[in-house]
C-alpha positions as CSV (number, residue, x, y, z in Angstrom):
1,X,30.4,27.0,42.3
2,X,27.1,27.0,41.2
3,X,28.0,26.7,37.5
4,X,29.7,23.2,38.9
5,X,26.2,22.6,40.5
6,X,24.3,23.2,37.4
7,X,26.4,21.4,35.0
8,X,26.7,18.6,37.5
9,X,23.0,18.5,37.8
10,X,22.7,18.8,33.7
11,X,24.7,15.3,33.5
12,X,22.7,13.9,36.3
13,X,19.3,14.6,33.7
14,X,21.3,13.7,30.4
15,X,22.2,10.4,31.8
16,X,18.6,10.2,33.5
17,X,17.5,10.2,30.3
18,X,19.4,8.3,28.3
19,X,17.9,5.6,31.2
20,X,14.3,6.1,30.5
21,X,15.5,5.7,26.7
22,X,17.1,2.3,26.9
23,X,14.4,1.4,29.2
24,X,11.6,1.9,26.9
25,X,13.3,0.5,23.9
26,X,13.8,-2.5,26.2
27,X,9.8,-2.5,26.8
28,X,9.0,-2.0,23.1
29,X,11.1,-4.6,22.2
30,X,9.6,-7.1,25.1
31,X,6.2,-6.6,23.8
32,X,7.4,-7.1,20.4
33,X,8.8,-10.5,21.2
34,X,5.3,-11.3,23.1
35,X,2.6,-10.4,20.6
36,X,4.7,-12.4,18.1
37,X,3.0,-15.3,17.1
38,X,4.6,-18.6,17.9
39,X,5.2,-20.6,14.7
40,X,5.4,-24.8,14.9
41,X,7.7,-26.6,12.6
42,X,5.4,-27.4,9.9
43,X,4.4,-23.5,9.9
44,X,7.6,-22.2,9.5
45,X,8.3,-25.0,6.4
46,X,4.9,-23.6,4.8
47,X,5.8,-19.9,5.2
48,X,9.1,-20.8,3.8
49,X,7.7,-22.4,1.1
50,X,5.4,-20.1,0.2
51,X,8.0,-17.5,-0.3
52,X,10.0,-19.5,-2.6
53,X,7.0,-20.3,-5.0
54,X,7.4,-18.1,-8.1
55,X,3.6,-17.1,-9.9
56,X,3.5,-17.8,-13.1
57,X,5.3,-15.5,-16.0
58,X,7.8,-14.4,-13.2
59,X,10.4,-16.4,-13.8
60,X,11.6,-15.2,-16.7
61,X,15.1,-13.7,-16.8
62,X,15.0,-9.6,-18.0
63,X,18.2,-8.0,-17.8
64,X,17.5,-4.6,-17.2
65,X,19.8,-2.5,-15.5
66,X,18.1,0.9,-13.8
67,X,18.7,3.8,-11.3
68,X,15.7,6.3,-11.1
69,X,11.9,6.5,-9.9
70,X,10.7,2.3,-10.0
71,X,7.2,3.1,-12.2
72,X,9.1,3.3,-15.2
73,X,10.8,-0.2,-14.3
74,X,7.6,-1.3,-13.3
75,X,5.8,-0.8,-16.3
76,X,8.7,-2.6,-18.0
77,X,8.5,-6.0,-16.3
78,X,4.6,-5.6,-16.8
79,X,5.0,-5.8,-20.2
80,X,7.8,-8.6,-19.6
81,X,5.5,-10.4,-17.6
82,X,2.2,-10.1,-19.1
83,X,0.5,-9.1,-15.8
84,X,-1.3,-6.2,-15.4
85,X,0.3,-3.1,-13.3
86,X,-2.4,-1.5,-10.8
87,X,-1.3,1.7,-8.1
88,X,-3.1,2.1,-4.9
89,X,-3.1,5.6,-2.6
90,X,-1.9,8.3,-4.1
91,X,2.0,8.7,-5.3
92,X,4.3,10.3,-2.7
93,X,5.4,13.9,-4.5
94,X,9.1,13.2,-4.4
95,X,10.1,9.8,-6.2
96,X,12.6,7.0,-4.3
97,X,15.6,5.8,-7.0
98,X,15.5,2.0,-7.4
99,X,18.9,0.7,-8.2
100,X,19.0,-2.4,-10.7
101,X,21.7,-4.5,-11.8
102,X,22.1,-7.1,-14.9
103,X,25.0,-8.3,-13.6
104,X,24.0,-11.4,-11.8
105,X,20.5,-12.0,-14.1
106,X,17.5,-11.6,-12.3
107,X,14.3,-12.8,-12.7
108,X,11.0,-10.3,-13.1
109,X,9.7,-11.8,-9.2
110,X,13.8,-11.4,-7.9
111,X,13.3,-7.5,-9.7
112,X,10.0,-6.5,-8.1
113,X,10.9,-8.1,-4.7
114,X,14.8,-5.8,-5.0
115,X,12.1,-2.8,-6.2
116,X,9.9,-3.2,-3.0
117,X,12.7,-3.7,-0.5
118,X,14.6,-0.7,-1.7
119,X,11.4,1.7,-1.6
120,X,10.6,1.5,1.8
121,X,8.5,4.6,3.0
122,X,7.7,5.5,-0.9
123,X,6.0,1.9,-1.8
124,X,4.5,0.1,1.1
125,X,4.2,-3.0,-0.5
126,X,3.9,-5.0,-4.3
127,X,1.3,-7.2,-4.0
128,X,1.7,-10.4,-7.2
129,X,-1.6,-12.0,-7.3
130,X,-1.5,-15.0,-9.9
131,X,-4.9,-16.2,-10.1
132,X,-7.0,-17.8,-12.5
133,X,-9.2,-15.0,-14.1
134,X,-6.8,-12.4,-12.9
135,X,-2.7,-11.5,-13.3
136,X,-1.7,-8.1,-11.7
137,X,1.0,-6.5,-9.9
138,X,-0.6,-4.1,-7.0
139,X,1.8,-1.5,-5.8
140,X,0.5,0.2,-2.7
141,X,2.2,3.3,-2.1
142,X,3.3,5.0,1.7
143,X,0.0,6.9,2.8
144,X,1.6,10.6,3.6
């Protein structure tokens, strides 16, 4: 009888908690939604436009096909591209494969932007600044 209790009471806690965990991703999500900015129409047509602008020396097609650590790729489309390759924070100990295909053609910006969405939590972000005095690709690595 008791075991009945106790196991009964053990459901009544899983399910408890599998409450208070919906709940608060309900909440995170809610205040996610509400710190959002809200964009206008001719914000949204900017950011969108911005996106699709390709900096200068990027556009050229470089089929290289690739699966291993993405510096050595990196340093490839520098040379490609002409722009200069700089690292910030120190590299994570344990490398993240990049997987690259020449099968459709890519271009060096439609390579780095595949390279930074397939090393999340190794590269934080890959920065193309395309300036006047000043051409580099910044990779900022995952602080650990």
């Amino acid at each position: 009888s008791t075991r009945k209790e106790s196991s009964a009471a053990s459901d009544v806690y899983k399910r408890q908690a599998l409450l208070a965990s919906k709940a608060q991703a309900v909440m995170a999500k809610t205040e996610q939604a509400y710190y959002q900015p809200l964009l206008d129409a001719d914000q949204i047509r900017q950011a969108r436009a911005q996106n699709e602008i390709i900096p200068r020396g990027m556009e050229k097609v470089v089929p290289i096909s690739w699966a291993a650590a993405p510096e050595p790729v990196l340093s490839m489309l520098e040379n490609a591209s002409g722009y200069k390759l700089d690292y910030q924070n120190q590299r994570p100990p344990i490398p993240q494969d990049v997987y690259l295909t020449t099968n459709p053609p890519k271009t060096i910006k439609q390579l780095i932007d595949s390279i930074e969405q397939q090393s999340v939590g190794y590269i934080k972000d890959i920065i193309i600044t395309d300036t006047y005095d000043a051409q580099l690709i910044t990779v900022v690595y995952e602080q650990f």
